[in-house]
C-alpha beads as a LAMMPS data file, in Angstrom:
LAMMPS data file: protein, C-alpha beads

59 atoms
58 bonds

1 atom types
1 bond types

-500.0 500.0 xlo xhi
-500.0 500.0 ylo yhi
-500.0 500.0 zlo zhi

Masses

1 110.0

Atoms # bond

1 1 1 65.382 78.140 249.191
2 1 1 66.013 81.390 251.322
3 1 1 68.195 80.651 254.380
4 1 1 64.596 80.999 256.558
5 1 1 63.296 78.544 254.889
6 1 1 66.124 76.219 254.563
7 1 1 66.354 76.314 258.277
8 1 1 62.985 75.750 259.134
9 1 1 63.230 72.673 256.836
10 1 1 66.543 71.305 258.244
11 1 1 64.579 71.705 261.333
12 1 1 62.198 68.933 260.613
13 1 1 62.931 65.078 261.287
14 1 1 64.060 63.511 258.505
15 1 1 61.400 61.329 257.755
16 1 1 58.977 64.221 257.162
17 1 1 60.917 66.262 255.080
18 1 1 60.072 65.191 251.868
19 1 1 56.547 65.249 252.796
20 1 1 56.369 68.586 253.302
21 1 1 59.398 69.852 250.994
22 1 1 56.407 71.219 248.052
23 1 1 55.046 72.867 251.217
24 1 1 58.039 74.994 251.916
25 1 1 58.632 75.559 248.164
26 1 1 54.785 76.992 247.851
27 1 1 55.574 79.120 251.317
28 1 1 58.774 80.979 249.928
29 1 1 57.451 81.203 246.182
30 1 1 54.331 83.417 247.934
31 1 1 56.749 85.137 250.728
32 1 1 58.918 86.290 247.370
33 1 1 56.001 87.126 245.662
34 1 1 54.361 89.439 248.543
35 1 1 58.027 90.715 249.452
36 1 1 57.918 92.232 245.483
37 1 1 54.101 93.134 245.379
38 1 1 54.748 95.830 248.816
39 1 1 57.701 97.249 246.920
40 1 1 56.163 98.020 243.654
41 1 1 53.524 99.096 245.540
42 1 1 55.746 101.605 247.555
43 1 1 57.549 102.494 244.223
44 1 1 54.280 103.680 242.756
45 1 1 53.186 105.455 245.938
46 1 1 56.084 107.041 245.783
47 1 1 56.291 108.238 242.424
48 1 1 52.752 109.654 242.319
49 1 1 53.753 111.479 245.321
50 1 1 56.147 113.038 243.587
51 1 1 54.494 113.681 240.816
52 1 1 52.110 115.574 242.802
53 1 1 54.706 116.913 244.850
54 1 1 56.368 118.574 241.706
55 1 1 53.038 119.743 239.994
56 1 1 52.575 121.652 243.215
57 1 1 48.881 119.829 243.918
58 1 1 49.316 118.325 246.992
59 1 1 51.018 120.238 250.418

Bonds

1 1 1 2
2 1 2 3
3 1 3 4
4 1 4 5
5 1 5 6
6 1 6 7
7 1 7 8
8 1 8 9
9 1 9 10
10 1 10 11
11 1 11 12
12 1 12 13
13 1 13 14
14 1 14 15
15 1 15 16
16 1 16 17
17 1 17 18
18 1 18 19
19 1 19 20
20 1 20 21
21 1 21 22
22 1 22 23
23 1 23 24
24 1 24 25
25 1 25 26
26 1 26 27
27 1 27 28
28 1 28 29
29 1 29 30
30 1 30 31
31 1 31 32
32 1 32 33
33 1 33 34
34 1 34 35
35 1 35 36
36 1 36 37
37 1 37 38
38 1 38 39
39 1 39 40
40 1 40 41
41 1 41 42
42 1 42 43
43 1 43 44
44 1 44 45
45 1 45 46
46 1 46 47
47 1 47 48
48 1 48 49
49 1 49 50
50 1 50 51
51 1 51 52
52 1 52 53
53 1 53 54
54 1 54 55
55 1 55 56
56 1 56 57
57 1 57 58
58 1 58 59
C-alpha cells in the first residue's frame, strides 16, 4: 500500500481492519490507476502540441 493509504488503515480500530482491508486495496489500485491515466493524458497533449507547434499550424 502507498504510505496514504497505509495510514488511513493503521488509523482504523483493529477489529475493523480486516473488514475493510479489500476496500483500501480497491481505493489505491483506482488512485494508481487515475494518477497514470492524467499523465498519459498530459504526455499526449503534450506531444500533439508539439507536433503542431513544429509544423507551424497552431500560434
Amino acid at each position: 500500500m502507498t504510505p496514504f493509504w497505509r495510514e488511513v488503515y493503521g488509523s482504523l480500530p483493529a477489529h475493523v481492519r480486516e473488514r475493510y482491508l479489500s476496500e483500501f486495496v480497491a481505493a489505491e489500485r483506482w488512485e494508481l490507476t487515475i494518477g497514470s491515466l492524467i499523465e498519459v493524458w498530459t504526455r499526449a497533449k503534450k506531444a500533439t502540441r508539439d507536433v503542431f507547434q513544429t509544423l507551424n499550424f497552431a500560434k
